[in-house]
Structure formats: C-alpha cells, structure tokens
Backbone as a printed PyTorch tensor [residue, N CA C, xyz], in Angstrom:
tensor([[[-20.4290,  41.4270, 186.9560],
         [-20.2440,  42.1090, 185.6950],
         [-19.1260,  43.1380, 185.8470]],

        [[-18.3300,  43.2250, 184.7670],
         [-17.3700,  44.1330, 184.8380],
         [-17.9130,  45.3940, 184.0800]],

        [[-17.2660,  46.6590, 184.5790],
         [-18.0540,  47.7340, 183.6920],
         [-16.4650,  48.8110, 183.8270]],

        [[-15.9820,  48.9710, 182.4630],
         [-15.1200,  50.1960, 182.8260],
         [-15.4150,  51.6650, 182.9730]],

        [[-14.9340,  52.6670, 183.9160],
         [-15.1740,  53.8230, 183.9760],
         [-13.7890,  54.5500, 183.7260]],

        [[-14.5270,  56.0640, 183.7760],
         [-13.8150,  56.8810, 183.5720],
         [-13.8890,  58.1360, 184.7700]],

        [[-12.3620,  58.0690, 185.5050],
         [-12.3920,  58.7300, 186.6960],
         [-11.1670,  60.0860, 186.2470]],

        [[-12.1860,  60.9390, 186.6100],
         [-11.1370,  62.3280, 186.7740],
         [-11.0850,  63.2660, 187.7300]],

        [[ -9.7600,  64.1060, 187.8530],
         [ -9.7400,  64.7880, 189.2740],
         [-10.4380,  66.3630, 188.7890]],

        [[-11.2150,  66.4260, 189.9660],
         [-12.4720,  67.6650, 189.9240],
         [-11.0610,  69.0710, 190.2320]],

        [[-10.5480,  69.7390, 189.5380],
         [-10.0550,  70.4680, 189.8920],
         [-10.3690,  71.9610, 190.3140]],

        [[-11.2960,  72.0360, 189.9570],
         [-11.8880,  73.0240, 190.3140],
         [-12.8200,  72.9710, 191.3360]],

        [[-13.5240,  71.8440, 191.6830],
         [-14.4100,  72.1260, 193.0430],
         [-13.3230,  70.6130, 194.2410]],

        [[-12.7990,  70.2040, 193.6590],
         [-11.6770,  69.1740, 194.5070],
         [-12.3930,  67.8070, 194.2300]],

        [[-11.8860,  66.8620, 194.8480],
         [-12.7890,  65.4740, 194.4590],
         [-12.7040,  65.0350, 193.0620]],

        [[-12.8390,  63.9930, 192.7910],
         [-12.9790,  63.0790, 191.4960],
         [-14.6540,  63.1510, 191.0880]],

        [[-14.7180,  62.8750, 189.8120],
         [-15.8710,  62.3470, 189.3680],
         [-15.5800,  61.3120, 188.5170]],

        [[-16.7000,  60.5260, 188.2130],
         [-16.4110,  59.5370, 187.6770],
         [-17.8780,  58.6080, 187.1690]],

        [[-17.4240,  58.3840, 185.5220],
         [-18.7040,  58.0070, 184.8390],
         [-18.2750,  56.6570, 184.3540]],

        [[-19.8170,  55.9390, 183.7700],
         [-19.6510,  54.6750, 183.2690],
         [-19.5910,  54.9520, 181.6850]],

        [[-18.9070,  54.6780, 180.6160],
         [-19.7260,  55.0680, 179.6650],
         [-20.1080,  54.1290, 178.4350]],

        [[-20.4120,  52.9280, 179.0790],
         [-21.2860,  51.7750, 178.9640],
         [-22.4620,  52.1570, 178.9680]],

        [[-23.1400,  53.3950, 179.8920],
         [-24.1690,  53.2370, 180.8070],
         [-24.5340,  54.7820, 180.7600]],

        [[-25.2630,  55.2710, 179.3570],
         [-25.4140,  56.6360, 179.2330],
         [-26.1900,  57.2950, 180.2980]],

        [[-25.5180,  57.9940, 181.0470],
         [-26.1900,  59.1090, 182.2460],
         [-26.0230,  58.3270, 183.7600]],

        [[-25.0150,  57.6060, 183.2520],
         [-23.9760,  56.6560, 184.9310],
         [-23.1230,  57.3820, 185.2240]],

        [[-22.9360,  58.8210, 186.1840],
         [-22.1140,  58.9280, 186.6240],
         [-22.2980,  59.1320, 188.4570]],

        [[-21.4280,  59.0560, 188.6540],
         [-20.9550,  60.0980, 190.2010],
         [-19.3970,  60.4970, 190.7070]],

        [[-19.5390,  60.8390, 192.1540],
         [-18.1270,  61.5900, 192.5160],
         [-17.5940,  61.0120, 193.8370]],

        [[-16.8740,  61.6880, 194.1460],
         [-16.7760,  61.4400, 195.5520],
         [-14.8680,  62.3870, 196.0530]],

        [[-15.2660,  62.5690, 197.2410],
         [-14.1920,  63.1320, 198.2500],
         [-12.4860,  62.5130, 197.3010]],

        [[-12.4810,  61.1780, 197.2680],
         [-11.0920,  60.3890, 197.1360],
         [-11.4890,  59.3250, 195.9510]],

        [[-10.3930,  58.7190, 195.5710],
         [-10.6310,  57.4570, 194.5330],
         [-11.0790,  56.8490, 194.8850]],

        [[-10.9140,  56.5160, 196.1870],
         [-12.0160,  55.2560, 196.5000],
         [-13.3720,  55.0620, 196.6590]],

        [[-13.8830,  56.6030, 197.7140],
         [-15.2140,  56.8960, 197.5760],
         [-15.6140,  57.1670, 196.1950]],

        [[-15.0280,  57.9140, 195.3630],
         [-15.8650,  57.3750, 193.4580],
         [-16.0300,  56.2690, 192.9700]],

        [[-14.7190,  55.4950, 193.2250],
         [-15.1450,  54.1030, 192.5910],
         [-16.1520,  52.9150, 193.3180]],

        [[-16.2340,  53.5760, 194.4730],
         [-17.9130,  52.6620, 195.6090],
         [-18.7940,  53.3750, 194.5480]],

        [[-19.1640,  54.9760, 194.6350],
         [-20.2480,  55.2200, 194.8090],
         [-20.5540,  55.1880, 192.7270]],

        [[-19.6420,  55.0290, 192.1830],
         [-20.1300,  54.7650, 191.0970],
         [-20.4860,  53.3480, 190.8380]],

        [[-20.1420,  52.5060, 191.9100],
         [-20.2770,  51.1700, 192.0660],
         [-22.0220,  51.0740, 191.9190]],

        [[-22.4640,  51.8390, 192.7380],
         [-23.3840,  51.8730, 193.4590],
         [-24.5480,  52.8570, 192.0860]],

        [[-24.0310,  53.6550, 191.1910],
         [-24.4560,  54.4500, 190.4760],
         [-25.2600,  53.0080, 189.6230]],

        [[-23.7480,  52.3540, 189.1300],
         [-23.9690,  51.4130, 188.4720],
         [-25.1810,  50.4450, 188.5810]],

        [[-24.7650,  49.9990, 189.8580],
         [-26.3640,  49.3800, 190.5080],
         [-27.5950,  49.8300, 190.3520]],

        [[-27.7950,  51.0860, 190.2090],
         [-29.0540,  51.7730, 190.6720],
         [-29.5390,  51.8340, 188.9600]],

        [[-28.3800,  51.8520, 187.7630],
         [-29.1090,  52.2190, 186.6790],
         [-29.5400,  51.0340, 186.3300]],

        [[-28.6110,  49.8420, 186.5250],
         [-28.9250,  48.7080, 186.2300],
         [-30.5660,  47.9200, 186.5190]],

        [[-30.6950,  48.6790, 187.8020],
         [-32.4160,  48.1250, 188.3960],
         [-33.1520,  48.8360, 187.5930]],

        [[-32.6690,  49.8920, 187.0080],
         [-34.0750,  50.3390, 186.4990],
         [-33.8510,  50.6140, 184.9910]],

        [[-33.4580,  49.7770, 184.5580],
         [-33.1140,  49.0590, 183.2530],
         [-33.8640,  47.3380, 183.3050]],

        [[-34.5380,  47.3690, 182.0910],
         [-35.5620,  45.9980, 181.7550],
         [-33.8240,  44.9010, 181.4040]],

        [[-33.9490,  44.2000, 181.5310],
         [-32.7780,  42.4280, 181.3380],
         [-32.6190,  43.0510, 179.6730]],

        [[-33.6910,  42.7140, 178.6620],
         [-33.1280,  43.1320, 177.6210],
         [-32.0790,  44.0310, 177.0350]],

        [[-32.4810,  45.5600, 177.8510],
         [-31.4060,  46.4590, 178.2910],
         [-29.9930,  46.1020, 178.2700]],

        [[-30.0960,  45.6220, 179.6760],
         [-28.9580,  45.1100, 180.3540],
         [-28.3140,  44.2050, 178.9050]],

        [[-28.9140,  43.4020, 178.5180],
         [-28.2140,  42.3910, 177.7160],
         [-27.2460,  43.4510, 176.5950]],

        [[-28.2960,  44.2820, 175.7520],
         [-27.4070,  45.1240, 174.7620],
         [-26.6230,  45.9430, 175.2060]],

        [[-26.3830,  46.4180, 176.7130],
         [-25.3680,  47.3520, 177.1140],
         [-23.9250,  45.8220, 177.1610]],

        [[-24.0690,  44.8790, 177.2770],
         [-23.3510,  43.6470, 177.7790],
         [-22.5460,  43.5400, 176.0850]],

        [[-23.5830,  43.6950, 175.4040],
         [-23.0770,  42.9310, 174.2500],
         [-22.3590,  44.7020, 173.2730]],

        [[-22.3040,  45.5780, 173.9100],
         [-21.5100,  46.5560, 172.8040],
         [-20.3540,  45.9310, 173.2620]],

        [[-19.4550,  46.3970, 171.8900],
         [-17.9160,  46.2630, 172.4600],
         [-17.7360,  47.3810, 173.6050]],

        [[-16.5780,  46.5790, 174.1460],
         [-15.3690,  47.1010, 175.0170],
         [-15.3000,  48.8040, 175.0310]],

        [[-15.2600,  49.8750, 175.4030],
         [-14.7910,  51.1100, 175.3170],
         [-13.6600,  51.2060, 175.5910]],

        [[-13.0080,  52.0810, 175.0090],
         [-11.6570,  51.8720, 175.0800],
         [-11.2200,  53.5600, 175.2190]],

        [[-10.3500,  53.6140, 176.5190],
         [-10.0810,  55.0070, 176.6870],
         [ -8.6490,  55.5280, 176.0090]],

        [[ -8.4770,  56.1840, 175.1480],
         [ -6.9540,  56.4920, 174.5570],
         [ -6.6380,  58.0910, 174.4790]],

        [[ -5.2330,  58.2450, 174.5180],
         [ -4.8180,  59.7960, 174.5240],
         [ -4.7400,  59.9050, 173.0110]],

        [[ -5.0470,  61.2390, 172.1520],
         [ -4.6510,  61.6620, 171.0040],
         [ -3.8180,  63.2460, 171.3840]],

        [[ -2.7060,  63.4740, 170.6110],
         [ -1.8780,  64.6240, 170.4530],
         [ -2.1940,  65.2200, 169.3630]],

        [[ -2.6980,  66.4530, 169.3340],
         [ -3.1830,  67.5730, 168.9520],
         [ -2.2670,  68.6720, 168.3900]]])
C-alpha cells in the first residue's frame, strides 16, 4: 500500500517529524530523513493493526491528499 506523508524539519528541537494524513493520529520523527521515513513506516504499520479491514478499506478509498503551497 502506498500512503503519502508529510515530512518537516524540527527546527527547533533538530530532526524531522513526519505524519500520515491518511491516517488521523499517524505520526513520528526521527534524527535524519531516512530514520522518519522507516519509523513512520513503521507508525504506519502499527495503526494499521489496530484498525478493523473495514477501516483500512475507507482510509484506501478517500481520495488522494494532496499537499500544495498557497501565498498569503
């Protein structure tokens, strides 16, 4: 399954965080980009188990999220 996230740099305590937002209350962090995008890998996993298939199916079937800049 593909799931897009949303990764940003922690500037104030250092490190990235990084959420699903497919997947209300999927997030985590990590040291570098890579350790966020495992351990949200892994976030992902963990909400997914404890989510019933039905679940799973209607998080599958929203549309796409789509991340865009607006100027203010």
């Amino acid at each position: 399954m593909k799931f897009k996230v949303v990764l940003e740099e922690d500037e104030e305590v250092g490190g990235y965080v990084v959420s699903c937002p497919a997947i209300p209350g999927c997030h985590s962090q990590g040291d570098t980009v890579e350790e966020a995008l495992e351990n949200i890998k892994e976030a992902i996993t963990a909400c997914l188990e404890s989510l019933g298939e039905k679940d799973i199916e209607e998080f599958l079937e929203k549309p796409s999220t789509r991340v865009l800049e607006v100027v203010v």
